[in-house]
C-alpha positions in Angstrom: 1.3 -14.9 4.4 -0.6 -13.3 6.9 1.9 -10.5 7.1 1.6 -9.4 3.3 -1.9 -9.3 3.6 -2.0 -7.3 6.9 1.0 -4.6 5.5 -0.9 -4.7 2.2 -4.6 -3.9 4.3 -2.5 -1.0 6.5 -0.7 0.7 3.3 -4.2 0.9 1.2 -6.0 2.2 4.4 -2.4 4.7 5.4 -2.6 5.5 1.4 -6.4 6.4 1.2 -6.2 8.2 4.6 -3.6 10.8 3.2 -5.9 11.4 -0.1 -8.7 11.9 1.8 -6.5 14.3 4.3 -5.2 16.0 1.0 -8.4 16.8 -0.7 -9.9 18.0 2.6 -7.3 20.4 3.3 -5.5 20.8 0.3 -2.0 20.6 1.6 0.9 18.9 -1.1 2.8 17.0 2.3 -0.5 14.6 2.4 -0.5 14.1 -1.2 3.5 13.4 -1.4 2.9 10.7 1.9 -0.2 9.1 0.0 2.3 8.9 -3.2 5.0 7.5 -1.4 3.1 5.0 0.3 1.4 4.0 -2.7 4.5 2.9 -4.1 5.2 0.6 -1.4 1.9 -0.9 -1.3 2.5 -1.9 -4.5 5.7 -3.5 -4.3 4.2 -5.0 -0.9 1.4 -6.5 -3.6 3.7 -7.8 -5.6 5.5 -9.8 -3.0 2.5 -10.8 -2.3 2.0 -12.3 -5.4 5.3 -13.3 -6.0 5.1 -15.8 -3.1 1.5 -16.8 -3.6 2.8 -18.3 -7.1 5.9 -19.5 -5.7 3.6 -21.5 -3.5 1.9 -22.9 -6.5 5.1 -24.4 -8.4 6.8 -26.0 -5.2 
């Protein structure tokens, strides 16, 4: 559990990092790496979830 939440907390701040590196400079790689790591921050939230409510039926 730990582990989601700490993958979850480096992706948002990896994610928000490369947006604020993309409007400062202006340059597409930084907006590409913020996209892609967007993506897995939200599959890494819905694992998350997933076994949070897993936890709650057993």
């Amino acid at each position: 559990m730990l582990l989601f939440r700490a993958a979850v907390l480096l992706l948002l701040l990896a994610a928000g990092v490369s947006f604020a590196l993309f409007v400062g400079t202006g340059e597409p790689r930084y907006k590409q790496f913020g996209l892609r790591t967007l993506k897995w921050l939200l599959i890494a939230a819905g694992c998350f979830f997933a076994v949070l409510i897993l936890e709650r039926i057993a």
